[in-house]
DSSP file (Angstrom, degrees, kcal/mol; ACC not computed):
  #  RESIDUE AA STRUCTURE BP1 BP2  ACC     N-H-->O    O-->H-N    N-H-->O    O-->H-N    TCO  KAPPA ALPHA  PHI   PSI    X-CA   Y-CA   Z-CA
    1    1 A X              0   0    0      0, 0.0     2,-0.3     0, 0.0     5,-0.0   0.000 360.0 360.0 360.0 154.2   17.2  -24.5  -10.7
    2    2 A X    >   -     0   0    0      1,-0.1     3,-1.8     0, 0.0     4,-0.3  -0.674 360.0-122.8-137.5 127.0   16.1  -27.2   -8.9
    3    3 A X  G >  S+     0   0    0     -2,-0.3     3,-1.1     1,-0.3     4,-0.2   0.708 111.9  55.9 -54.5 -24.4   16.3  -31.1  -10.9
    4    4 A X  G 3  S+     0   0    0      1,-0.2     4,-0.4     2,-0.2    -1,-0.3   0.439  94.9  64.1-133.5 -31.7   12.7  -31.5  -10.4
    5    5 A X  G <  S+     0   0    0     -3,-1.8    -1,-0.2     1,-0.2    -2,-0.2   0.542  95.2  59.4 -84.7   2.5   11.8  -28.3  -12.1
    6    6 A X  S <  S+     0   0    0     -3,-1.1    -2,-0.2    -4,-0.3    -1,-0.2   0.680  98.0  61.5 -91.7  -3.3   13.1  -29.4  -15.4
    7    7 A X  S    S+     0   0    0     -4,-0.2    -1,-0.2    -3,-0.1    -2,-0.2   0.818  89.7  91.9 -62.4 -33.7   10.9  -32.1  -15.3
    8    8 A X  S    S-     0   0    0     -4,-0.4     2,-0.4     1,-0.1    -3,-0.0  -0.030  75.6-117.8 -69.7 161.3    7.8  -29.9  -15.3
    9    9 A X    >>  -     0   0    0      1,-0.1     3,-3.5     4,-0.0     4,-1.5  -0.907  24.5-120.6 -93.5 126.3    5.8  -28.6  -18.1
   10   10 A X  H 3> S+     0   0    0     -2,-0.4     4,-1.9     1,-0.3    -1,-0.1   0.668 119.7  56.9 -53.3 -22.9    5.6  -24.7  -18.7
   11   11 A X  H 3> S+     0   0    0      2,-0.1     4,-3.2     3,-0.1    -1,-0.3   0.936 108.4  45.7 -60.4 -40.1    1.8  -25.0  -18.2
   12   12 A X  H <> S+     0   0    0     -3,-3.5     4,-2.1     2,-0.2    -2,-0.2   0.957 116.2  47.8 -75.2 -48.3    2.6  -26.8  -14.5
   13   13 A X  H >X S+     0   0    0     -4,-1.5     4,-1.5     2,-0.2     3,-1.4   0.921 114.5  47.5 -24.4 -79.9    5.5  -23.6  -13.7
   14   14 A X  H 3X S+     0   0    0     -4,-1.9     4,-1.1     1,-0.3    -2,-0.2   0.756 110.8  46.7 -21.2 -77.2    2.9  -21.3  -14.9
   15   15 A X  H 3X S+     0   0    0     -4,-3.2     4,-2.3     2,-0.2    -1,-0.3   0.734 111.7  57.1 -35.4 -41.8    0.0  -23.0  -12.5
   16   16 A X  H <X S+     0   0    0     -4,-2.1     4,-1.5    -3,-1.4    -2,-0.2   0.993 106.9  44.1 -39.0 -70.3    2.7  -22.9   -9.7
   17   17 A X  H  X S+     0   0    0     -4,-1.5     4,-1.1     1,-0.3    -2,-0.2   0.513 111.8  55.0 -81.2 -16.3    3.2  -19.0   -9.9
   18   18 A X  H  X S+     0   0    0     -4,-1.1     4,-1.7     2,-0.2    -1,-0.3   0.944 110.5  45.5 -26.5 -76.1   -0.6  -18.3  -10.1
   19   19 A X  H  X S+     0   0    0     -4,-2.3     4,-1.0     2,-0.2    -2,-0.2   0.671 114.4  47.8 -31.8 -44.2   -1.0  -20.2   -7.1
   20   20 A X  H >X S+     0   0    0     -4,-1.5     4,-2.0     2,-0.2     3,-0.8   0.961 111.9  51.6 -36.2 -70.8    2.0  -18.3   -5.3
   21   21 A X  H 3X S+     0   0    0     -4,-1.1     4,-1.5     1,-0.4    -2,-0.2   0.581 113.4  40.9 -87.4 -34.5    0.8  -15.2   -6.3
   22   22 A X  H 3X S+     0   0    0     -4,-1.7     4,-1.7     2,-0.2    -1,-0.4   0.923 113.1  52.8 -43.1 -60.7   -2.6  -15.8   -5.0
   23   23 A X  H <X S+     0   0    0     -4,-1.0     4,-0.8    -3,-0.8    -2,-0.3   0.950 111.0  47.1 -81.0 -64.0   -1.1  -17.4   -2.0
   24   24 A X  H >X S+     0   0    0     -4,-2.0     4,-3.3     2,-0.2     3,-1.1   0.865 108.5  60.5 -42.3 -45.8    1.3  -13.7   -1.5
   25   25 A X  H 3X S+     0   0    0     -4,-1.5     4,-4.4     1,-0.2     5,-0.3   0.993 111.0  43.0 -50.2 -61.8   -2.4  -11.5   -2.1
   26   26 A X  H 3X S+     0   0    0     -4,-1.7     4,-1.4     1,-0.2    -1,-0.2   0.699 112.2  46.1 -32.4 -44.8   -3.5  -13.4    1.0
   27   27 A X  H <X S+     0   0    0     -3,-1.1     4,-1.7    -4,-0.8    -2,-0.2   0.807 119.8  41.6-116.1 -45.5   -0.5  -13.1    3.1
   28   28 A X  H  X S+     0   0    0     -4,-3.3     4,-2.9     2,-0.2    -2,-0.2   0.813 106.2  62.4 -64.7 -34.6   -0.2   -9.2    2.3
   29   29 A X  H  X S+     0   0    0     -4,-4.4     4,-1.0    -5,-0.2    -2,-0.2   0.978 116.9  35.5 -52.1 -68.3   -4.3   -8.9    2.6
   30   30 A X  H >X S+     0   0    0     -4,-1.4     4,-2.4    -5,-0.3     3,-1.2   0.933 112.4  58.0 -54.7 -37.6   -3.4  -10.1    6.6
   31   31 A X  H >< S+     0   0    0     -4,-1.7     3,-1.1     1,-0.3    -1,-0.2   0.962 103.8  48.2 -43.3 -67.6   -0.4   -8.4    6.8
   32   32 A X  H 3< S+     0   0    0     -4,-2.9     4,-0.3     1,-0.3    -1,-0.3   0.326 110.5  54.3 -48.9 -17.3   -2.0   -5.2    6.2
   33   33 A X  H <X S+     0   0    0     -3,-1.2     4,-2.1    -4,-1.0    -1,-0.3   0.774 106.4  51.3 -80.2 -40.3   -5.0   -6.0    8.9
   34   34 A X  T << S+     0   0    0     -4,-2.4    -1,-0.2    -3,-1.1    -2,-0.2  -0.133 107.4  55.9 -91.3  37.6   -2.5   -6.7   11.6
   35   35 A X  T  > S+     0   0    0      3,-0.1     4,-1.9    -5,-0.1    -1,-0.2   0.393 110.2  42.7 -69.7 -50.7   -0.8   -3.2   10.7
   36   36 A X  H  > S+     0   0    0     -4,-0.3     4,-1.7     2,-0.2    -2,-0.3   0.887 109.4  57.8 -85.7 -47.7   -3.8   -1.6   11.2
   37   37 A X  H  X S+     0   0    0     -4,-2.1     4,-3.5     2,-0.2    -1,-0.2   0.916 114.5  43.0 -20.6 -67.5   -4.2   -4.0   14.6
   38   38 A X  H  > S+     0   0    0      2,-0.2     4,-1.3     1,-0.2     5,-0.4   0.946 107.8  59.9 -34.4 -90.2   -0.7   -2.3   15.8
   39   39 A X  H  X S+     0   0    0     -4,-1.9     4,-1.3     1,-0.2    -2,-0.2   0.601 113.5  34.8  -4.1 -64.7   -1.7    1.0   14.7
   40   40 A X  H  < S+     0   0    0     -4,-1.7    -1,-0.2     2,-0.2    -2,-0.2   0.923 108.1  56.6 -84.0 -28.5   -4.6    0.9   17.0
   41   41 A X  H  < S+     0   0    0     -4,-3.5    -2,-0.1    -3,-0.3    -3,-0.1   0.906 109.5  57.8 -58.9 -69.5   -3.6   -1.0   20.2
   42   42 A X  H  < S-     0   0    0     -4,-1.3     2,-0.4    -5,-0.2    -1,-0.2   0.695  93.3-158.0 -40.2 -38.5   -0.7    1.6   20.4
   43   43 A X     <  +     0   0    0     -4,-1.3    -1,-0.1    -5,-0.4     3,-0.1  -0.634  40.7   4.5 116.2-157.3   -2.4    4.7   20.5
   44   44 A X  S    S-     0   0    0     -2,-0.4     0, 0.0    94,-0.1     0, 0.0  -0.236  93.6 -77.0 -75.8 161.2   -1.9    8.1   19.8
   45   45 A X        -     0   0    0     94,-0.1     2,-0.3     1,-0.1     9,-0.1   0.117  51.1-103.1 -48.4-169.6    1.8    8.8   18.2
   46   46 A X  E     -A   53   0A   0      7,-0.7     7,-1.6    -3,-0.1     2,-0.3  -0.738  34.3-127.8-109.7 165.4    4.4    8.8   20.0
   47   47 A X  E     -A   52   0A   0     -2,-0.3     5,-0.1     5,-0.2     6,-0.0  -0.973  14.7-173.9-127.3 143.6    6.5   12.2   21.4
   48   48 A X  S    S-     0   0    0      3,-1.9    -2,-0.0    -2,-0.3    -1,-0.0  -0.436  76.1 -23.5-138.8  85.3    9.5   13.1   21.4
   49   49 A X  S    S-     0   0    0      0, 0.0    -1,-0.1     0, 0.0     3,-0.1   0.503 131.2 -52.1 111.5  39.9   11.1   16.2   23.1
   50   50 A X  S    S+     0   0    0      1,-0.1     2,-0.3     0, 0.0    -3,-0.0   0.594 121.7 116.5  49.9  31.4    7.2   17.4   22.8
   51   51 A X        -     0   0    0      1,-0.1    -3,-1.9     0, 0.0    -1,-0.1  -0.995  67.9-120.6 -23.1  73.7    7.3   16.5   19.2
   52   52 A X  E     -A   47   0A   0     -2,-0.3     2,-0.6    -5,-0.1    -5,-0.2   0.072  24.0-146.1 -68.0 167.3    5.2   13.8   17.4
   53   53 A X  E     -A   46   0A   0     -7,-1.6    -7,-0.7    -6,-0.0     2,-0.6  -0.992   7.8-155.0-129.9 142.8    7.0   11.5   15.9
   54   54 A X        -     0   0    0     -2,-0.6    85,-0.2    -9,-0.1    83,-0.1  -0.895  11.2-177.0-108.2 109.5    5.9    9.6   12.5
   55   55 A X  S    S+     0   0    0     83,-1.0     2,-0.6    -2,-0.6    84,-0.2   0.884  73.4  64.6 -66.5 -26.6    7.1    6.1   11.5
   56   56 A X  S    S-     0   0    0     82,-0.9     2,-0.2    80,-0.1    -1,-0.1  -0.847  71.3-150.6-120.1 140.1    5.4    6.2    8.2
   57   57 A X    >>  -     0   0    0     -2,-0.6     4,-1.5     1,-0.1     3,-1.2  -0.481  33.6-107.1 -87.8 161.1    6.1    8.7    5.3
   58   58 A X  H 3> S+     0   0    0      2,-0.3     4,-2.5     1,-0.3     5,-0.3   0.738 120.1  58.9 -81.4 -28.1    3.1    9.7    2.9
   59   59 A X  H 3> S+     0   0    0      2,-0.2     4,-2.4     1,-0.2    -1,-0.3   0.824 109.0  40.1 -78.2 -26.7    4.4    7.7    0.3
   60   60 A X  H <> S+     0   0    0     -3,-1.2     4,-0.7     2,-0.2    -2,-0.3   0.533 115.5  54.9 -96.4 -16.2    4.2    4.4    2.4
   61   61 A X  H  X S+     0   0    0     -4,-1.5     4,-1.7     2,-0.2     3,-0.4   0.855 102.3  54.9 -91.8 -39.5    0.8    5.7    3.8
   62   62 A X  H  X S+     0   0    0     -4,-2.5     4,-2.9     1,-0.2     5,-0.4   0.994 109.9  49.5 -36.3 -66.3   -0.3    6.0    0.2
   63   63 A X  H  X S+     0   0    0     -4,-2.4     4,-0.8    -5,-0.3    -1,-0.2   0.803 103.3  58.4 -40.9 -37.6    0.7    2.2    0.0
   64   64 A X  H  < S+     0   0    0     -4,-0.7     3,-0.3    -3,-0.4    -1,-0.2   0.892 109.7  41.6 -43.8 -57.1   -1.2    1.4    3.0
   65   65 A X  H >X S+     0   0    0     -4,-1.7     3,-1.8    -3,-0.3     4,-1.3   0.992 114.3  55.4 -67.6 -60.4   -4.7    2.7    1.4
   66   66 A X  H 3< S+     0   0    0     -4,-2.9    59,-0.7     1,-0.3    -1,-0.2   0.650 107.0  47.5 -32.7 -39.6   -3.7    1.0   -1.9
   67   67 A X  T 3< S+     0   0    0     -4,-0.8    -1,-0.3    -5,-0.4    -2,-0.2   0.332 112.0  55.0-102.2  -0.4   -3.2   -2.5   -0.4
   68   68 A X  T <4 S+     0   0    0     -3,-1.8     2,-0.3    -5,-0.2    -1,-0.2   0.703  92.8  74.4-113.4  -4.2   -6.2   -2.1    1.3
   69   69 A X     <  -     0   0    0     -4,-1.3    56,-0.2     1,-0.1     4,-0.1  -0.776  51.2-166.4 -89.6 144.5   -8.6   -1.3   -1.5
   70   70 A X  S    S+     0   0    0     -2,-0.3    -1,-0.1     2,-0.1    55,-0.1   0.734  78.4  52.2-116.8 -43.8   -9.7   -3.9   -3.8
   71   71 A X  S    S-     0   0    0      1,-0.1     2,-0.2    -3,-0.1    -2,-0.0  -0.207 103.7 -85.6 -92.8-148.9  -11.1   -1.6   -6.2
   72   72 A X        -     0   0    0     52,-0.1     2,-0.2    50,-0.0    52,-0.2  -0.390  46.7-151.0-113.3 161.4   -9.2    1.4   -7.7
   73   73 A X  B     -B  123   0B   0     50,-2.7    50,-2.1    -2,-0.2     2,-0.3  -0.870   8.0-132.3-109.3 141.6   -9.0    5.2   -5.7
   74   74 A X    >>  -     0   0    0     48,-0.2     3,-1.6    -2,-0.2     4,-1.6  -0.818  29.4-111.2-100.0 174.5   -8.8    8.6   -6.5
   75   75 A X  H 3> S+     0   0    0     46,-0.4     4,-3.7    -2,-0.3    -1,-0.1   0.873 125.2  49.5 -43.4 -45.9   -6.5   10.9   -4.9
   76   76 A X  H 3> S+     0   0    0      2,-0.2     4,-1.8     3,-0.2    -1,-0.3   0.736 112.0  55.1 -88.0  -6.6   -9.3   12.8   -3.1
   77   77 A X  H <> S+     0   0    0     -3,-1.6     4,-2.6     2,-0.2     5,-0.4   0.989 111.6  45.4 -60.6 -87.8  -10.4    8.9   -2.0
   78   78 A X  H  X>S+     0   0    0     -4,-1.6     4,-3.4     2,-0.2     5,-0.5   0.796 104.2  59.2  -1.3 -79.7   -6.9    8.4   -0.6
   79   79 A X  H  X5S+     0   0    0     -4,-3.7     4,-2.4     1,-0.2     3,-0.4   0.925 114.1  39.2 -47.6 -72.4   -6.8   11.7    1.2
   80   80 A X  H  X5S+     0   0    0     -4,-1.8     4,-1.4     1,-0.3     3,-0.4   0.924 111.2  54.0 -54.0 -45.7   -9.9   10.7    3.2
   81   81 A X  H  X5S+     0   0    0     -4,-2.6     4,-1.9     1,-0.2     6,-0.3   0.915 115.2  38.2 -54.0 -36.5   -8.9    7.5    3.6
   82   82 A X  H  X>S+     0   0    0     -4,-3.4     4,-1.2    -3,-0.4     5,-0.8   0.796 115.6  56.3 -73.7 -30.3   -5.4    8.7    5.2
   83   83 A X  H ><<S+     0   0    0     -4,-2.4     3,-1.2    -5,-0.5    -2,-0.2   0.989 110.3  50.9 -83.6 -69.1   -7.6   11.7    7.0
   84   84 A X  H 3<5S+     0   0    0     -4,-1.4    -2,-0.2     1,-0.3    -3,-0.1   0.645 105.2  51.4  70.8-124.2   -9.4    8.6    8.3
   85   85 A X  H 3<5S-     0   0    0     -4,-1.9    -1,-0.3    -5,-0.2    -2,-0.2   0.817 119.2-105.9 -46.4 -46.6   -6.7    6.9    9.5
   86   86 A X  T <<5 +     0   0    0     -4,-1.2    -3,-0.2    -3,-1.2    -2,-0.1   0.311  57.5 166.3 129.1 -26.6   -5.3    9.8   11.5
   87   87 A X      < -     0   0    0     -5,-0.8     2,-4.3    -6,-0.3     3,-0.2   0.076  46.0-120.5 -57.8 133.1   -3.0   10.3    9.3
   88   88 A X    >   +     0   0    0      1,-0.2     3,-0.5    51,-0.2    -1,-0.2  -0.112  52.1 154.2 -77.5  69.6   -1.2   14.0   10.0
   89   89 A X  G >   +     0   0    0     -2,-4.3     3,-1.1     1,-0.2    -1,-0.2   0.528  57.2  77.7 -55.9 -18.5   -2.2   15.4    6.4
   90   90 A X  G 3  S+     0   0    0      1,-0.3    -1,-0.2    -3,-0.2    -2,-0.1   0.353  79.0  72.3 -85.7  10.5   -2.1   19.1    7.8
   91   91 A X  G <  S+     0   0    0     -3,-0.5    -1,-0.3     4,-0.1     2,-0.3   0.605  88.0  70.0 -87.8 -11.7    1.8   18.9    7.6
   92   92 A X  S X  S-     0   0    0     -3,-1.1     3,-0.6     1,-0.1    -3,-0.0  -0.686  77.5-144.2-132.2 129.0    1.6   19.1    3.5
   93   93 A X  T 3  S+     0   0    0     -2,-0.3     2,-0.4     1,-0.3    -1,-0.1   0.938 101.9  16.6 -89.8 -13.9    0.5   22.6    2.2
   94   94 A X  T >> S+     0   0    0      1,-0.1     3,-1.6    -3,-0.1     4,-1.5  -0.655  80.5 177.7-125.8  86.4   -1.3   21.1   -0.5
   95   95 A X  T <4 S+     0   0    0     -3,-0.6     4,-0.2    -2,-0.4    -1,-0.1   0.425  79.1  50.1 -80.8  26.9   -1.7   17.2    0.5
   96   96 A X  T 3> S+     0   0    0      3,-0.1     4,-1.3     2,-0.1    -1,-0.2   0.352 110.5  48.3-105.5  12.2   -3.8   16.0   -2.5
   97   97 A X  H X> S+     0   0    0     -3,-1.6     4,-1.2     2,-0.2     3,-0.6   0.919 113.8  48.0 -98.7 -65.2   -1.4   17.6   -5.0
   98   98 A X  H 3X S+     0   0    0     -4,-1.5     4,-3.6     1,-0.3     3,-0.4   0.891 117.7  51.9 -27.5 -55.7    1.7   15.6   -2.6
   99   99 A X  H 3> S+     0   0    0     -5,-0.3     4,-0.9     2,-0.3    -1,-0.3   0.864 103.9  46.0 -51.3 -55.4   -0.8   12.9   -3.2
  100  100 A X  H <X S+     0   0    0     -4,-1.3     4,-1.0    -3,-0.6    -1,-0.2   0.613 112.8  58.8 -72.0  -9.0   -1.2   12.9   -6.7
  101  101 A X  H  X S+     0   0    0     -4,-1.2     4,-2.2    -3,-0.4    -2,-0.3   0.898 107.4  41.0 -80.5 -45.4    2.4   13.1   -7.0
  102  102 A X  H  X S+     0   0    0     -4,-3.6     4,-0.8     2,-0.2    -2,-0.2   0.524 105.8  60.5 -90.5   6.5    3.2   10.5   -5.4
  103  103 A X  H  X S+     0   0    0     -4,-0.9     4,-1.6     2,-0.2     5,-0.3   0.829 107.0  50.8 -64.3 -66.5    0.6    8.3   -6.8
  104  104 A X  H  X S+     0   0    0     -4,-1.0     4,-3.4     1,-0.2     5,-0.2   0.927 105.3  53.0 -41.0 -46.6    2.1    9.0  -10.0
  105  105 A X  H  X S+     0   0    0     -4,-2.2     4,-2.2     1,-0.2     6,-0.3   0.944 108.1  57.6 -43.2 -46.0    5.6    8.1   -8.7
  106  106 A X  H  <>S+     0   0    0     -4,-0.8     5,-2.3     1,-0.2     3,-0.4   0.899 105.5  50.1 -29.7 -59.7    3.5    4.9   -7.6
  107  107 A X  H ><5S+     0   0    0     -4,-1.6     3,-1.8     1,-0.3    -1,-0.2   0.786 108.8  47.1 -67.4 -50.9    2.7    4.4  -11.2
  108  108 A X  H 3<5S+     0   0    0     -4,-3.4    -1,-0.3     1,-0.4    -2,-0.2   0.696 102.8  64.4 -92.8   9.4    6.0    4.7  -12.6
  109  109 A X  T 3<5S-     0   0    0     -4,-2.2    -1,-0.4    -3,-0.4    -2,-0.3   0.446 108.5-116.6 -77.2  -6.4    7.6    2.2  -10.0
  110  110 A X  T < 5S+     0   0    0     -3,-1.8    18,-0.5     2,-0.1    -3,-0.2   0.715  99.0 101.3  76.7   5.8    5.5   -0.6  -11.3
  111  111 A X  S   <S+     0   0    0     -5,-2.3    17,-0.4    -6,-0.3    15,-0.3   0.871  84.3  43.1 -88.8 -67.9    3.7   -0.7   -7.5
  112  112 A X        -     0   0    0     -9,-0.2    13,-0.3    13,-0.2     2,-0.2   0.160  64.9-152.3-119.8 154.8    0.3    1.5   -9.1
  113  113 A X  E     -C  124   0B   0     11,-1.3    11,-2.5     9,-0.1     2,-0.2  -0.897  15.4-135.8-111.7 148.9   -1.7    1.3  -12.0
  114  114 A X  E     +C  123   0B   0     -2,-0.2     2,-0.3     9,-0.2     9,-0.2  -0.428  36.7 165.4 -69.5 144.4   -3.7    4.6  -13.6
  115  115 A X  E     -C  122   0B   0      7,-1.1     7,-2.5    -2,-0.2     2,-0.4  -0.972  36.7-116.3-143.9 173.5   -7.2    3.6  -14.5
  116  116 A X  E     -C  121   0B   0     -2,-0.3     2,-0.5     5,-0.2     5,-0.2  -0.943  26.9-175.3-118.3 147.6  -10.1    5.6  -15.3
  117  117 A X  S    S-     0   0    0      3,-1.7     3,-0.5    -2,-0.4    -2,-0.1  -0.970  74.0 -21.7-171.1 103.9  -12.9    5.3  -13.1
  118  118 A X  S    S-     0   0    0     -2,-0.5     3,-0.1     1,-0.2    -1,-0.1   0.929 130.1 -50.9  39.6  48.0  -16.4    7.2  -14.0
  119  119 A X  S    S+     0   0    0      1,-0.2     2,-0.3    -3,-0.0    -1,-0.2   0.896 123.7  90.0  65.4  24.4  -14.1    9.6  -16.3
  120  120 A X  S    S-     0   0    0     -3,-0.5    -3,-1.7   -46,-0.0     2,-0.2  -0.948  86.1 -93.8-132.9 165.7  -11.2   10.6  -13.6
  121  121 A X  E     + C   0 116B   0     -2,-0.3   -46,-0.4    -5,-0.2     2,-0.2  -0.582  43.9 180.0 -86.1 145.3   -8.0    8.7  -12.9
  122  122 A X  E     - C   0 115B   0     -7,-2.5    -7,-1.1    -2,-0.2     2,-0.4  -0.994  18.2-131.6-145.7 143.8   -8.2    6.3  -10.1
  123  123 A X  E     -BC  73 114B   0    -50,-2.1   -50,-2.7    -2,-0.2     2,-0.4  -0.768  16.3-171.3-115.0 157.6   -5.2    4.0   -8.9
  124  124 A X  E     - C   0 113B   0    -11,-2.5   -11,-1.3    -2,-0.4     2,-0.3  -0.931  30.6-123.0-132.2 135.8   -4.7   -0.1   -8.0
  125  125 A X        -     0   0    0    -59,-0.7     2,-0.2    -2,-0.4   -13,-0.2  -0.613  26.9-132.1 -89.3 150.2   -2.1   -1.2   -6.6
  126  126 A X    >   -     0   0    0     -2,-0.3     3,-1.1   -15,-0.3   -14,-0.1  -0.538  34.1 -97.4-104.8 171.2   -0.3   -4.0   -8.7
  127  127 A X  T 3  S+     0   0    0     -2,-0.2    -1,-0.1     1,-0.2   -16,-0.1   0.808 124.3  67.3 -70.5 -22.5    1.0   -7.4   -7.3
  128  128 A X  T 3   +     0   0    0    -18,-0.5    -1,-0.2   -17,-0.4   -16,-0.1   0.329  67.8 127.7 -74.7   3.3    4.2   -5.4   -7.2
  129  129 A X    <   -     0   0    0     -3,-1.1     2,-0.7   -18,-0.2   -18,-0.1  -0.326  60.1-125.8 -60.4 148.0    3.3   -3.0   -4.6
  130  130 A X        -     0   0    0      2,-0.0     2,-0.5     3,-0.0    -2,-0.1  -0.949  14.5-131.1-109.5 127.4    5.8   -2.9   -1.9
  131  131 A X        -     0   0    0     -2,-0.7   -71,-0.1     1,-0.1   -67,-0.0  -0.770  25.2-116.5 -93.4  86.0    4.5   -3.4    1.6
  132  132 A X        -     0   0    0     -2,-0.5     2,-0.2   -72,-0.2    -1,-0.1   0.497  55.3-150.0   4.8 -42.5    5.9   -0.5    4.2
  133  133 A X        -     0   0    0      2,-0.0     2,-0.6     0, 0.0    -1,-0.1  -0.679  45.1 -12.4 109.1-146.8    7.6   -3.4    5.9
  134  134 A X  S    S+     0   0    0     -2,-0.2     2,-0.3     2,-0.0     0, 0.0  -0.700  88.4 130.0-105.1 123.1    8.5   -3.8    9.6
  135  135 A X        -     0   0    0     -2,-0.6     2,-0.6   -79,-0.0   -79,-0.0  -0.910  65.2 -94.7-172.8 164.1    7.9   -0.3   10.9
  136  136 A X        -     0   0    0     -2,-0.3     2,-2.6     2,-0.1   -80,-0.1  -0.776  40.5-134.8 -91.6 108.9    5.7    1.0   14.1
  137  137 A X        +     0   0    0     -2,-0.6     2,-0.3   -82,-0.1    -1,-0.1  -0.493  59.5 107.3 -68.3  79.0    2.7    1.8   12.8
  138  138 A X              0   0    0     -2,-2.6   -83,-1.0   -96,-0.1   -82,-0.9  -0.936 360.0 360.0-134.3 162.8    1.7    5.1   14.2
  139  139 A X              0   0    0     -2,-0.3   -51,-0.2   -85,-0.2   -94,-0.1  -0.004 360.0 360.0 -40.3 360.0    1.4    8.7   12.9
């Protein structure tokens, strides 16, 4: 701890990590445009050995939609929004069931919260959401 932070008042801390946390919404909001930036200058996937190759796993493309919605989703939201994207949903024999599975996984990581939204579950991503990271954003 840092001498200067015992000086502070728990209100001022507080005020800090508001500000942060704001300041991180922001910085993930961009992130998540220049992903999507990548994504397209690069093109179609890539192949290998005539083979597509995928950087990003359905669970990290779930995250993608999440962190890009401001209000809450449903599954079958998601799935178009990943269908969309490009994303190669015909791999899954049932991809909104994959979906709703892992949305729930979301849930009980602390990234997701369930809400209800016109009487069906719909998911938000929480300040805890984990950003897919340095990866090549293609399909």
């Amino acid at each position: 701890m840092r001498r200067r932070d015992c000086l502070r008042t728990p209100r001022d801390v507080q005020a800090e990590i508001t500000r942060l946390v704001a300041k991180k919404k922001v910085i993930e909001e961009r992130l998540t445009e220049l992903y999507k930036t990548v994504a397209f200058l690069e093109g179609p996937p890539k192949e290998k050995d005539g083979k597509r190759q995928f950087a990003l796993r359905l669970t990290d493309a779930c995250r993608f939609a999440l962190r890009c919605s401001k209000t809450p989703k449903s599954p079958r939201q998601i799935r178009d929004d990943l269908v969309a994207a490009g994303f190669p949903l015909e791999r899954y024999a049932n991809a909104l069931a994959c979906i709703h599975t892992t949305l729930k996984r979301l849930v009980q990581n602390g990234e997701a919260q369930a809400v209800k939204a016109v009487g069906r579950n719909a998911y938000l991503g929480t300040d805890d959401l984990r950003s897919p990271g340095k990866v090549d954003f293609y399909w």
